[in-house]
C-alpha positions, 0 to 999 in steps of 0.5 A: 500500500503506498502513502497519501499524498500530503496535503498542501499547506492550507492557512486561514484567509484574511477578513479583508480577503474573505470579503473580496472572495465573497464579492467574486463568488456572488458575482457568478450566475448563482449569487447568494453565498454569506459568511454564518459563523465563520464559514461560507454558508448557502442554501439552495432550493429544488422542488422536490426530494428527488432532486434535492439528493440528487444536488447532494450526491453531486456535491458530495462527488465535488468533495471527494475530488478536492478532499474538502468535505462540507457540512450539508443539510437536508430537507425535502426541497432545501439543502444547505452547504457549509464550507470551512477548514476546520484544520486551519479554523477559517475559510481558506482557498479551498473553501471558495474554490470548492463553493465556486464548483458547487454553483457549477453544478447549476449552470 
């Protein structure tokens, strides 16, 4: 069996760096990204369960790609996804560029 990969050095972004990311991100096609307890924060809505888990499992497909797994919560036409490294206690790079991809998904 051979060793993981490590993973690269991840550090906590700035206040005045997390608002300019967060400016950019909601500037996409899919705003409404919002800083909720020092994580980046979104619900997203579909109008049945159906496509609501089918949302989920796409997001979860992005998270196992990057290795950065976000908090998510469901509910019949309504789910939630949290970002944050909770390694570094901050939002980081990763945090954005893996919500960015979400949004993707909707594109």
């Amino acid at each position: 069996m051979t060793a993981a990969a490590p993973r690269p050095t991840r550090s906590a972004l700035g206040p005045t760096e997390i608002v300019t990311r967060l400016t950019q991100l909601n500037a996409g096609q899919v705003p409404g990204w919002r800083l909720i307890d020092g994580a980046l924060e979104k619900t997203f809505g579909f109008p049945d369960f159906h496509r609501t888990m089918g949302f989920a499992n796409a997001v979860a497909f992005i998270a196992n790609a990057a290795d950065h797994h976000p908090d998510l919560q469901l509910s019949y036409g309504h789910c939630t996804v949290r970002f944050v490294t909770h390694d570094v206690q901050g939002i980081t790079v990763s945090d954005f560029s893996c919500a960015a991809q979400v949004d993707a998904l909707l594109d």
